[in-house]
TIVO-2410 file (N, C-alpha, C; in nm, 3 decimals):
# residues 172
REC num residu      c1      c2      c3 atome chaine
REC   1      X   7.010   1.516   9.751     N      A
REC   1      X   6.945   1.645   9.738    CA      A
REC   1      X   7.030   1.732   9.645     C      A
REC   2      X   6.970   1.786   9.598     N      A
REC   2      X   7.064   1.852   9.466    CA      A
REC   2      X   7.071   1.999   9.491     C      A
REC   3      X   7.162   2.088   9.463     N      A
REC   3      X   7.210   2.232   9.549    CA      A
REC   3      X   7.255   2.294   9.398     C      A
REC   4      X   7.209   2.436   9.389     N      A
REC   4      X   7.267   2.503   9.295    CA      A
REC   4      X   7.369   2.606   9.364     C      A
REC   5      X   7.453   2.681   9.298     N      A
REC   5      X   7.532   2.777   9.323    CA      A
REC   5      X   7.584   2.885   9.250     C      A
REC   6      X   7.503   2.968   9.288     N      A
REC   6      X   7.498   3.152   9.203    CA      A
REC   6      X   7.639   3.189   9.185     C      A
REC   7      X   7.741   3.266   9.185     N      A
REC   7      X   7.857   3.341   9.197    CA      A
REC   7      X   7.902   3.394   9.095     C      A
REC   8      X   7.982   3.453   9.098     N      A
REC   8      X   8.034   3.543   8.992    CA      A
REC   8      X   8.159   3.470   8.959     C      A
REC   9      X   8.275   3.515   8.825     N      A
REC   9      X   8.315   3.459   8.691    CA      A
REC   9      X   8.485   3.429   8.822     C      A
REC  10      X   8.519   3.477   8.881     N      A
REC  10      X   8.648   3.519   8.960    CA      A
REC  10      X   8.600   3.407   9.073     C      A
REC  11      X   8.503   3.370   9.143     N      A
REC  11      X   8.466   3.253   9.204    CA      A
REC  11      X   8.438   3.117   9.095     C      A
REC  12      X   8.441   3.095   9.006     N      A
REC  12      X   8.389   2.981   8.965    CA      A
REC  12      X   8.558   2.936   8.871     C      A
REC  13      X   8.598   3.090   8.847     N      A
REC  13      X   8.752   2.994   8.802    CA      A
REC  13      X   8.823   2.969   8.909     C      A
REC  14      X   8.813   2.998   9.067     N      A
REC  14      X   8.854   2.870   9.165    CA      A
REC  14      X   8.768   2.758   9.208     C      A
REC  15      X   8.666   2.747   9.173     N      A
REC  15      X   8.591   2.662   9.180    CA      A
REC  15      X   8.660   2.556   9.050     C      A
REC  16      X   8.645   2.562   8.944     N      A
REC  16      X   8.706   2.493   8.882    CA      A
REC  16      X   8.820   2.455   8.861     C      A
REC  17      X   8.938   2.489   8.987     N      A
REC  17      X   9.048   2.394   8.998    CA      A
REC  17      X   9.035   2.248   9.091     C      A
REC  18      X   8.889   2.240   9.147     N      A
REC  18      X   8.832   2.131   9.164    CA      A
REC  18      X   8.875   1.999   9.151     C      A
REC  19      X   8.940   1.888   9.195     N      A
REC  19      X   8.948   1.798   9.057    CA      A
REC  19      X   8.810   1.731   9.016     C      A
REC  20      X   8.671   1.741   9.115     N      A
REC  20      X   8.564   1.676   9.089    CA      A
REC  20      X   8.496   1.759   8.997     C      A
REC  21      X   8.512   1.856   8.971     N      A
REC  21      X   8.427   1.942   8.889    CA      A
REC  21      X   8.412   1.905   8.757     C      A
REC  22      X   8.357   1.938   8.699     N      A
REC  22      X   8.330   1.877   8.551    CA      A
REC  22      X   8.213   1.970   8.500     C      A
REC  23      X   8.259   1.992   8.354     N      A
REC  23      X   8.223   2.124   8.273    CA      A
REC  23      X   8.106   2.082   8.233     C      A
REC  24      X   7.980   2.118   8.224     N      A
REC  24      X   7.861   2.119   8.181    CA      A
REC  24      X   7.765   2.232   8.152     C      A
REC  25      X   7.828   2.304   8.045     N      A
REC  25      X   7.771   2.421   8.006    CA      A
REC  25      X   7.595   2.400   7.952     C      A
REC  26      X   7.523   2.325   8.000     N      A
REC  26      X   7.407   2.286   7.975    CA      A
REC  26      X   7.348   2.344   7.827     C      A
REC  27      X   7.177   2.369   7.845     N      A
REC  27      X   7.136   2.425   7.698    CA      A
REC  27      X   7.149   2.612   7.728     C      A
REC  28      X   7.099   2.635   7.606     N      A
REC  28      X   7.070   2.793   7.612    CA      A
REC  28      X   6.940   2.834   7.690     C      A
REC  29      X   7.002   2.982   7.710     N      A
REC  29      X   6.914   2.976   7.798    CA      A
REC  29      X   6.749   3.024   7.749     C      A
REC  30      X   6.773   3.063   7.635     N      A
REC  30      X   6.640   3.101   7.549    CA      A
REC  30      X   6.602   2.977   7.430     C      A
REC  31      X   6.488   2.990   7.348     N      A
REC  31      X   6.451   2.899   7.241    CA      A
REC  31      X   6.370   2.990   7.115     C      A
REC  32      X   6.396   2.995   7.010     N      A
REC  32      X   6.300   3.078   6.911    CA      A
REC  32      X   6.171   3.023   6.897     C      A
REC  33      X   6.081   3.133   6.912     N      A
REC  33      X   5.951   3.075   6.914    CA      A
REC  33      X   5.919   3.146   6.781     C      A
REC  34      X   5.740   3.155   6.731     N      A
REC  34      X   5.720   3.233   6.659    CA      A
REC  34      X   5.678   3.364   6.686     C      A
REC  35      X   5.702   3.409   6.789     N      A
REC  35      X   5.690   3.538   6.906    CA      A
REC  35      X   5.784   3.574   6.867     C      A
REC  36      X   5.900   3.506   6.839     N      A
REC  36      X   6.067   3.599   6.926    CA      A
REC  36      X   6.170   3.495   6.969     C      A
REC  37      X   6.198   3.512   7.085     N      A
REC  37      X   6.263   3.442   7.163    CA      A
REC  37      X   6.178   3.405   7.318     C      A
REC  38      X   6.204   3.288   7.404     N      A
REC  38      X   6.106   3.276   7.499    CA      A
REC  38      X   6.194   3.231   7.608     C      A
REC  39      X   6.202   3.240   7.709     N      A
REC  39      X   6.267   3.150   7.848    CA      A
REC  39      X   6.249   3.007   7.809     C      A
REC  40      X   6.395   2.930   7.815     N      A
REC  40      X   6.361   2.775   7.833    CA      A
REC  40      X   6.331   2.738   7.991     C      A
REC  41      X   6.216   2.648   7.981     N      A
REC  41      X   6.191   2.574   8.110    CA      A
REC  41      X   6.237   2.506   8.164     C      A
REC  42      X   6.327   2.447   8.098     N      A
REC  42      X   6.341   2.312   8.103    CA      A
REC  42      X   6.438   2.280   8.226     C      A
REC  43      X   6.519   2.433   8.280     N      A
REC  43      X   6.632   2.401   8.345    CA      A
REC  43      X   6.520   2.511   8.467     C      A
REC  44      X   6.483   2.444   8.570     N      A
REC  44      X   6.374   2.497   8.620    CA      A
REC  44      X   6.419   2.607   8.711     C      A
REC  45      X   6.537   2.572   8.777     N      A
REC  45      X   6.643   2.666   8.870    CA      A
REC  45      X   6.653   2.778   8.795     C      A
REC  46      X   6.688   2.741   8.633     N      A
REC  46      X   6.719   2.895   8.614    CA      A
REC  46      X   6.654   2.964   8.561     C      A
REC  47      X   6.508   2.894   8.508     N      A
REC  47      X   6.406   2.980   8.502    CA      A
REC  47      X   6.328   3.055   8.633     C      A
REC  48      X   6.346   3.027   8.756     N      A
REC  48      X   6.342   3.063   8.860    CA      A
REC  48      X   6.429   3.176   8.902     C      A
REC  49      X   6.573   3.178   8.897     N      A
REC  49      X   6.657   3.270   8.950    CA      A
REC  49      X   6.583   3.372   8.831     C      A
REC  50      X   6.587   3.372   8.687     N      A
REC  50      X   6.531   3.471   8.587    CA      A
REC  50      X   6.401   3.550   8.648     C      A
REC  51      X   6.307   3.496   8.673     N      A
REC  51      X   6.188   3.514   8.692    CA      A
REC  51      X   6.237   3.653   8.839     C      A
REC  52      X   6.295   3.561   8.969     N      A
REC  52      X   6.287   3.688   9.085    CA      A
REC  52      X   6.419   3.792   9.047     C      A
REC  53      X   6.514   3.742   9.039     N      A
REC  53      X   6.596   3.858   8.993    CA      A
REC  53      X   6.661   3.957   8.869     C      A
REC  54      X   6.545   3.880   8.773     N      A
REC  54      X   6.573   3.999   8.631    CA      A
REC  54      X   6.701   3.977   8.564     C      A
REC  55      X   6.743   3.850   8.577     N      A
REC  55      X   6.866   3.866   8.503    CA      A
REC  55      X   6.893   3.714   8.476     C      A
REC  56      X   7.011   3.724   8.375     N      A
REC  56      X   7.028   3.563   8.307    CA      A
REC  56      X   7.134   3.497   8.387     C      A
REC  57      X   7.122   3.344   8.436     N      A
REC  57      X   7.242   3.307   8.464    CA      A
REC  57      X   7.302   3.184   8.388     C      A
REC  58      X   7.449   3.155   8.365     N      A
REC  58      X   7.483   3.050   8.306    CA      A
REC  58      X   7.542   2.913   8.369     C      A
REC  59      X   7.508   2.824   8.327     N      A
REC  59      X   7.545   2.698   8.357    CA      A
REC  59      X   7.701   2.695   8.349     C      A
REC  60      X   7.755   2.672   8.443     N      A
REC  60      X   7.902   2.601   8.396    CA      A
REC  60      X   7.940   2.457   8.432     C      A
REC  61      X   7.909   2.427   8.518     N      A
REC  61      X   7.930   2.268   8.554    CA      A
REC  61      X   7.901   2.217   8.685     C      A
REC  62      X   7.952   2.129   8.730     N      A
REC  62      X   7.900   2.065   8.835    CA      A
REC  62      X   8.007   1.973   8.921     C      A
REC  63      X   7.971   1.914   9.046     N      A
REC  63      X   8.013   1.868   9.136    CA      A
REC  63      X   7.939   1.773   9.192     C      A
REC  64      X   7.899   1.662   9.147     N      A
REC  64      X   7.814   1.557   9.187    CA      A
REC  64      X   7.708   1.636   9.190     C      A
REC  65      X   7.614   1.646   9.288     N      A
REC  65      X   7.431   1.681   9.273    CA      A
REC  65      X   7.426   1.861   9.246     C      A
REC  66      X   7.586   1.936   9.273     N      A
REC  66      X   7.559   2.088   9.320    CA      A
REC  66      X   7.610   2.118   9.159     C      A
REC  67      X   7.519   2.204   9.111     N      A
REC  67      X   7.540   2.262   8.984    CA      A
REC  67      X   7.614   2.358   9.012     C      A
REC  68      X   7.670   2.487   8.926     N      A
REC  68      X   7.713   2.567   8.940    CA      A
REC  68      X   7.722   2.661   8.828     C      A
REC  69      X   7.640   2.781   8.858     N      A
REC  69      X   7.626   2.897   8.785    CA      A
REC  69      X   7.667   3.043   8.777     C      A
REC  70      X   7.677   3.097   8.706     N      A
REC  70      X   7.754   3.241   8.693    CA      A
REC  70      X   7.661   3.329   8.677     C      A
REC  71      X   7.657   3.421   8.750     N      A
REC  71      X   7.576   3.530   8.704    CA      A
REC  71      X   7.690   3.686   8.675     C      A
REC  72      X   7.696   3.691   8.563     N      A
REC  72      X   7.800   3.846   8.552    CA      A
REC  72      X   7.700   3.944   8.622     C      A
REC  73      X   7.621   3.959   8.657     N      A
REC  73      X   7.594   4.102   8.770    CA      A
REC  73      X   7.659   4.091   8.911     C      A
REC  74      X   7.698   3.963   8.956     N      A
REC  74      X   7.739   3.977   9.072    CA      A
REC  74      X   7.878   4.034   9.094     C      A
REC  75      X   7.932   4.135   9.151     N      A
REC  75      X   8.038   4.197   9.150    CA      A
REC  75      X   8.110   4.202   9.310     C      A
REC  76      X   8.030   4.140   9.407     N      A
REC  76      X   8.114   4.106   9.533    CA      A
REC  76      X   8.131   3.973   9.536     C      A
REC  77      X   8.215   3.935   9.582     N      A
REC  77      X   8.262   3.803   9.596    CA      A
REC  77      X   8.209   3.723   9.727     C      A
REC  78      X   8.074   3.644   9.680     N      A
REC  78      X   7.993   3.526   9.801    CA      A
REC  78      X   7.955   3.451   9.668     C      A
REC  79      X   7.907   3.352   9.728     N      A
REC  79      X   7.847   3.208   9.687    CA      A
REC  79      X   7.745   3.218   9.745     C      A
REC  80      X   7.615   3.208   9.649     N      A
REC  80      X   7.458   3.188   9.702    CA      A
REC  80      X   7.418   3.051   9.685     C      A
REC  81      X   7.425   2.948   9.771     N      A
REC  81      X   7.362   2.840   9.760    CA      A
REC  81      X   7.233   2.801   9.742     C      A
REC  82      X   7.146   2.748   9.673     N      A
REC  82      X   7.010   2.705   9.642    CA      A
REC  82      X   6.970   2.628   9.719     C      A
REC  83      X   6.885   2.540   9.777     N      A
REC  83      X   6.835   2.425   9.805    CA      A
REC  83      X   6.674   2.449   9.844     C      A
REC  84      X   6.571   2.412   9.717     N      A
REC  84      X   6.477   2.381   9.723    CA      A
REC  84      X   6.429   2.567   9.718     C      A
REC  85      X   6.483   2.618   9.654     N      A
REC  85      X   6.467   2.754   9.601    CA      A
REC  85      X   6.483   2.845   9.749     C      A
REC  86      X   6.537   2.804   9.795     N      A
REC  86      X   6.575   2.874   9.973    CA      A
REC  86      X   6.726   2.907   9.941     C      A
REC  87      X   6.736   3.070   9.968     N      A
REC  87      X   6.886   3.122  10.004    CA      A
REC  87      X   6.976   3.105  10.085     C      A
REC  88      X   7.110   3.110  10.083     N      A
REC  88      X   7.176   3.089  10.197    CA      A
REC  88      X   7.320   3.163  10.101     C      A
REC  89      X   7.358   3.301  10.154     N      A
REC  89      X   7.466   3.308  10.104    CA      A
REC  89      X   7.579   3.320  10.193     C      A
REC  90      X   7.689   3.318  10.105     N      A
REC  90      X   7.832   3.309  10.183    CA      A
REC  90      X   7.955   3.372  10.138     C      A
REC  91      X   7.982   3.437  10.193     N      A
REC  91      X   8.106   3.508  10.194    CA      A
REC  91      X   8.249   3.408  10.103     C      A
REC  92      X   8.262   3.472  10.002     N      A
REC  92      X   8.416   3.372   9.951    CA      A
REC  92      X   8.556   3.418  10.046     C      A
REC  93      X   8.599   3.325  10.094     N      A
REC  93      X   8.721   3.306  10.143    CA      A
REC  93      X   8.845   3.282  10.060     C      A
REC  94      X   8.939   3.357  10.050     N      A
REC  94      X   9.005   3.319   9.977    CA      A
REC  94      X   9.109   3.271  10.049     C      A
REC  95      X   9.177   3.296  10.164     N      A
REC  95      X   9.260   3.228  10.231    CA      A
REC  95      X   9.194   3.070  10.297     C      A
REC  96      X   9.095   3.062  10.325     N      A
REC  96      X   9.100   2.912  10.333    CA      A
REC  96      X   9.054   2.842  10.167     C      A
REC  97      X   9.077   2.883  10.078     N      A
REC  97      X   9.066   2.816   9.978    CA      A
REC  97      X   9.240   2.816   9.927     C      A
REC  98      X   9.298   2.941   9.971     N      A
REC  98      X   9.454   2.878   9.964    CA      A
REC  98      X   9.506   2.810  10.047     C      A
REC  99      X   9.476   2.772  10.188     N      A
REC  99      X   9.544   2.679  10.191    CA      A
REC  99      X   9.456   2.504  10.209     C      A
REC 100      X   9.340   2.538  10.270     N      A
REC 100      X   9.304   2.397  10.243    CA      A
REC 100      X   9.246   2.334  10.098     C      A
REC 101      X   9.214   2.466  10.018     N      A
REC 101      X   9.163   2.383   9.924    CA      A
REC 101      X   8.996   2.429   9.903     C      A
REC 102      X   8.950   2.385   9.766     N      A
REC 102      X   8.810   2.435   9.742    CA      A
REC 102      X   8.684   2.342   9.752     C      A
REC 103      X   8.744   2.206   9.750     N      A
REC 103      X   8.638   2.123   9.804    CA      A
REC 103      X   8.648   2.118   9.979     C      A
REC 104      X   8.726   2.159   9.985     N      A
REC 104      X   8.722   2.175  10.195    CA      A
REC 104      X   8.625   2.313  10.189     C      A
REC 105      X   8.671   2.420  10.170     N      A
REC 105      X   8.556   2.547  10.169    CA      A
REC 105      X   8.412   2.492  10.093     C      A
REC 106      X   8.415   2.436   9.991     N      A
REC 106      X   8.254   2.398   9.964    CA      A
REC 106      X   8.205   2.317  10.034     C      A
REC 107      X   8.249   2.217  10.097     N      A
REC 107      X   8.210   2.139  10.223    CA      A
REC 107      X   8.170   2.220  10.333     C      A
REC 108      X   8.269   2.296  10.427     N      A
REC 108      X   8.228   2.386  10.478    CA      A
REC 108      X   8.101   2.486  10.446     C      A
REC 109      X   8.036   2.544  10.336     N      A
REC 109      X   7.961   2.584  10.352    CA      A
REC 109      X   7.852   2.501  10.291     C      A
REC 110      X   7.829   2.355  10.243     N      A
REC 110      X   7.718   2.331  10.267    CA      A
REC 110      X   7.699   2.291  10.417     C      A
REC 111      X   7.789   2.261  10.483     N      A
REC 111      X   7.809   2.230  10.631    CA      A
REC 111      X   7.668   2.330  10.737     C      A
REC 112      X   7.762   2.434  10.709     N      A
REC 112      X   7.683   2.553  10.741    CA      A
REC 112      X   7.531   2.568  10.688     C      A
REC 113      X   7.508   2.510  10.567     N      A
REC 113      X   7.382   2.591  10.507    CA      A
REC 113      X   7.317   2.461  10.570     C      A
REC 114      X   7.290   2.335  10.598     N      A
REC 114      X   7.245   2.239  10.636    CA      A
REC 114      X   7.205   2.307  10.778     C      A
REC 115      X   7.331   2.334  10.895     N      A
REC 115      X   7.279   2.389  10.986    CA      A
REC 115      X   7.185   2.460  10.986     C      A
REC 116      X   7.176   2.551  10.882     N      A
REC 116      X   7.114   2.726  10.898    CA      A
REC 116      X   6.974   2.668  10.819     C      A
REC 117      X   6.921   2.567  10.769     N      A
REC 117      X   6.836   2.513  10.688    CA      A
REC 117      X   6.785   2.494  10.851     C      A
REC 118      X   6.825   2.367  10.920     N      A
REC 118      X   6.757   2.327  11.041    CA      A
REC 118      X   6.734   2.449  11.142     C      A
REC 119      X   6.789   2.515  11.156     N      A
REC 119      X   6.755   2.660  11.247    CA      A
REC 119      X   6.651   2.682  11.174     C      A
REC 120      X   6.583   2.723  11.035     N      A
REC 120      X   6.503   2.780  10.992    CA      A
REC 120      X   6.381   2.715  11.026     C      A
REC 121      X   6.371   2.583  10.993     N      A
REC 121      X   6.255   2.456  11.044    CA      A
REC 121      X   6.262   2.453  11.155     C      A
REC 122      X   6.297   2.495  11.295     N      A
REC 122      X   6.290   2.478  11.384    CA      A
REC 122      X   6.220   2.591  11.482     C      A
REC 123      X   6.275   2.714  11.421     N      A
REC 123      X   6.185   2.862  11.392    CA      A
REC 123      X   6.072   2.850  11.362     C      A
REC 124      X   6.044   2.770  11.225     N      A
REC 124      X   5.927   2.776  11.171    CA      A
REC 124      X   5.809   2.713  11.279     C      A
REC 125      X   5.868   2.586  11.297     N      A
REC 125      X   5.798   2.514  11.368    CA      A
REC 125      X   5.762   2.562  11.517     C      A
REC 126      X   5.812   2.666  11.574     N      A
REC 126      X   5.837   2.787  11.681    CA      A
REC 126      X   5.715   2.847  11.661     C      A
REC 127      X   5.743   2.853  11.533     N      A
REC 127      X   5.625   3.029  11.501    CA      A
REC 127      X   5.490   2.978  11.495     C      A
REC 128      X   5.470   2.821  11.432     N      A
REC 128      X   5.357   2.749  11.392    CA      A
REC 128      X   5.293   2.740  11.567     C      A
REC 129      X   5.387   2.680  11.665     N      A
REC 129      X   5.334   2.650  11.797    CA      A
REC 129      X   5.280   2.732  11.855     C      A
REC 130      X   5.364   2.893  11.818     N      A
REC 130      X   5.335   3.063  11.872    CA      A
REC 130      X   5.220   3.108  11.867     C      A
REC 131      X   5.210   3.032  11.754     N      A
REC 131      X   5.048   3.086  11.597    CA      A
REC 131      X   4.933   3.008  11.682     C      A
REC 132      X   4.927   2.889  11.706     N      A
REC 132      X   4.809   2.789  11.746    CA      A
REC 132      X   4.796   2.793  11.888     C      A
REC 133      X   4.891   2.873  11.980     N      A
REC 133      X   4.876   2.923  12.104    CA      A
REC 133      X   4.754   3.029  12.117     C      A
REC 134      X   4.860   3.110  12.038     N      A
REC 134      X   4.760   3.307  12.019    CA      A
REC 134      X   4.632   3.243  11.982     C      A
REC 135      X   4.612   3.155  11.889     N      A
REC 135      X   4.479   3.137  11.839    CA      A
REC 135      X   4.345   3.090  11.898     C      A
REC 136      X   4.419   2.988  11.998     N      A
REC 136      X   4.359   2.879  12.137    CA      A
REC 136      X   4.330   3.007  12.217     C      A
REC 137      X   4.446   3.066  12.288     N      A
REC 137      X   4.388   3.179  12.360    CA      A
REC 137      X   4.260   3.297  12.330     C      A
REC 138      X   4.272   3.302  12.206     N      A
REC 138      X   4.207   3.409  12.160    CA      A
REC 138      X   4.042   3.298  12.138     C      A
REC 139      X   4.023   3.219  12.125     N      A
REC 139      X   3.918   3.157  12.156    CA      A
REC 139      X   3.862   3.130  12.290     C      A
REC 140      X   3.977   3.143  12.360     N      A
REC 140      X   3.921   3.118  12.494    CA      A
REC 140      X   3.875   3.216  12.584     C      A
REC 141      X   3.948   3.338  12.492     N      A
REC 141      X   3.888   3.426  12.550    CA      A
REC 141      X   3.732   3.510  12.492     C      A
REC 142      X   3.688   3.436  12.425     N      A
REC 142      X   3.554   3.463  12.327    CA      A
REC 142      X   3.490   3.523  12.455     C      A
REC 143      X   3.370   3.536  12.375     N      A
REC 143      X   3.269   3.594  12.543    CA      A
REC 143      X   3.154   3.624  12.403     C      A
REC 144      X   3.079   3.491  12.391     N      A
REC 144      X   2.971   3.518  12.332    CA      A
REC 144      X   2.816   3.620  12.421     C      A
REC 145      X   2.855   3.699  12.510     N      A
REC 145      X   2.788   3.766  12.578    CA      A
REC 145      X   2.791   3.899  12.559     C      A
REC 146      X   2.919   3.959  12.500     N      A
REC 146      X   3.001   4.038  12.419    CA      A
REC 146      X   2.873   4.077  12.338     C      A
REC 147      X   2.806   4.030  12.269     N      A
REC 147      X   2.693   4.083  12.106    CA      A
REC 147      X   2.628   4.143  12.196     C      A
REC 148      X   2.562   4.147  12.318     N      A
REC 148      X   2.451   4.164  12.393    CA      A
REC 148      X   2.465   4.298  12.463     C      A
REC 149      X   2.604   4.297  12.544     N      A
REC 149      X   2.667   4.421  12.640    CA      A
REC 149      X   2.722   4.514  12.495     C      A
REC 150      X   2.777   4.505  12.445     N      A
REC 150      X   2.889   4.614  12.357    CA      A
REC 150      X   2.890   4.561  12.207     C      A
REC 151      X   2.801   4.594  12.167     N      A
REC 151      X   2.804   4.494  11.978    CA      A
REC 151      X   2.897   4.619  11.890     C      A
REC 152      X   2.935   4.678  12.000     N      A
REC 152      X   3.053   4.783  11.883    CA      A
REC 152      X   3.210   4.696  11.880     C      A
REC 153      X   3.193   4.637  12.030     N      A
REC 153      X   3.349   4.604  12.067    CA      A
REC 153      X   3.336   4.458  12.023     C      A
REC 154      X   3.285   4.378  11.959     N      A
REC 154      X   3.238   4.275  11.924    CA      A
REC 154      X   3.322   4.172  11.832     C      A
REC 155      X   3.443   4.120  11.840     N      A
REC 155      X   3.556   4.002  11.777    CA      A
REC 155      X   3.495   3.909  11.694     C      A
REC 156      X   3.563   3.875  11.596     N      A
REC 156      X   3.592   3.767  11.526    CA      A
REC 156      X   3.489   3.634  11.626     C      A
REC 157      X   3.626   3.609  11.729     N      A
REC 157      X   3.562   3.481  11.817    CA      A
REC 157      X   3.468   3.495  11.913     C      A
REC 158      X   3.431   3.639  11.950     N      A
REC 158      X   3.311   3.627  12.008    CA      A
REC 158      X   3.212   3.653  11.926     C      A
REC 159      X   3.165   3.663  11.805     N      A
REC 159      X   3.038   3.606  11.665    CA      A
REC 159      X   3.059   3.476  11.698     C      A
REC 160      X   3.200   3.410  11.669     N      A
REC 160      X   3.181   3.238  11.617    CA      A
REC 160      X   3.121   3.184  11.782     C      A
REC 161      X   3.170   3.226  11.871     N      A
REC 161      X   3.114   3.209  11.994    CA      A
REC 161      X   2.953   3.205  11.987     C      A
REC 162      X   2.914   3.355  11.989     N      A
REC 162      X   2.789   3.344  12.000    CA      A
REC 162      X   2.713   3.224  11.883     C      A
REC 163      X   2.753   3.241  11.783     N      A
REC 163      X   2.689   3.137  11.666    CA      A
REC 163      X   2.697   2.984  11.688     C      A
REC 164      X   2.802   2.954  11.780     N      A
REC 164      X   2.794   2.827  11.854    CA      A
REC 164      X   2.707   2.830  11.930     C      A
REC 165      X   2.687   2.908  12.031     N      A
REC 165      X   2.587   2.906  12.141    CA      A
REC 165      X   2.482   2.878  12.113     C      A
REC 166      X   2.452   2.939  12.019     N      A
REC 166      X   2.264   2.933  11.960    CA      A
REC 166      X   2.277   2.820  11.913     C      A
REC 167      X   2.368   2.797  11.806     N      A
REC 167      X   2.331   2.679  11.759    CA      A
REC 167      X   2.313   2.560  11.875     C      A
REC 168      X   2.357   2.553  11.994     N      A
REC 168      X   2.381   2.428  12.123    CA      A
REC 168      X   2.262   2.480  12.145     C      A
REC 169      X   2.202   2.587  12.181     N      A
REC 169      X   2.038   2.598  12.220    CA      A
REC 169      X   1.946   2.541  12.149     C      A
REC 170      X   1.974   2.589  12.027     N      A
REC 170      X   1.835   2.527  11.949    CA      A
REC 170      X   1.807   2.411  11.934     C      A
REC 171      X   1.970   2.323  11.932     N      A
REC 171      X   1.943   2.160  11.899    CA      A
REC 171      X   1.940   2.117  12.030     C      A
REC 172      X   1.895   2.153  12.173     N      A
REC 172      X   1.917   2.063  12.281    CA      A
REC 172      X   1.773   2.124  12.313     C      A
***
């Protein structure tokens, strides 16, 4: 699975005492058209970060699948991890990067963002069960009898109610 990583210029020169890191200043980030100049596509992450937050970011290199990019607007010191265009940011540590080291802290927080990924799907999947509960209930509580007594106070599921009903009358 491949992970990008936002941060600013003071995080990425400890990031690059790395020994896995390796410099890959990719393409530019624009192309001349006969317009002007246009967004390249081609690097889809960062036509993405461009697009929601209004601003350019640069490629600097990488770490097996996790790219790693600079954005000069960022002026507090965290690491925003990517995965599958989903946020997860993190606070830079600088004392556990002095003493254990910066591939132990980047471990650590994909560690974390993996966790906080499964909390999110597990929520989701919470809210989906929450959703098809309310919905079951709210059907069950139809009252296609509702159009007849009170057609002011008259729901969603008690129409589809009544429109079932008739329809079971007419065909039986």
């Amino acid at each position: 699975m491949a992970y990008q990583v936002v941060t600013n210029v003071k995080i990425i020169q400890d990031i690059k005492t790395c020994p896995y890191f390796r410099v890959n200043l990719g393409l530019s980030n624009t192309i001349d058209t006969r317009d002007g100049k246009a967004l390249r596509e081609t690097d889809g992450f960062q036509h993405f970060y461009n697009v929601k937050y209004k601003t350019t970011i640069f490629g600097q290199g990488n770490i097996g699948d996790i790219m790693f990019y600079v954005d000069h607007y960022i002026k507090e010191d965290v690491l925003v991890f990517y995965s599958n265009n989903e946020e997860f940011p993190f606070e830079h540590d600088p004392l556990i990067v002095r003493e254990k080291g910066v591939s132990f802290f980047l471990g650590h927080c994909l560690k974390q963002m993996e966790e906080q990924h499964e909390e999110r799907i597990k929520q989701q999947v919470k809210d989906e069960i929450t959703q098809k509960e309310e919905s079951e209930e709210r059907k069950k509580k139809a009252n296609a009898e509702q159009i007849m007594i009170n057609p002011g106070a008259v729901s969603f599921e008690d129409l589809q109610e009544y429109l079932k009903k008739k329809n079971e009358d007419r065909y039986s």
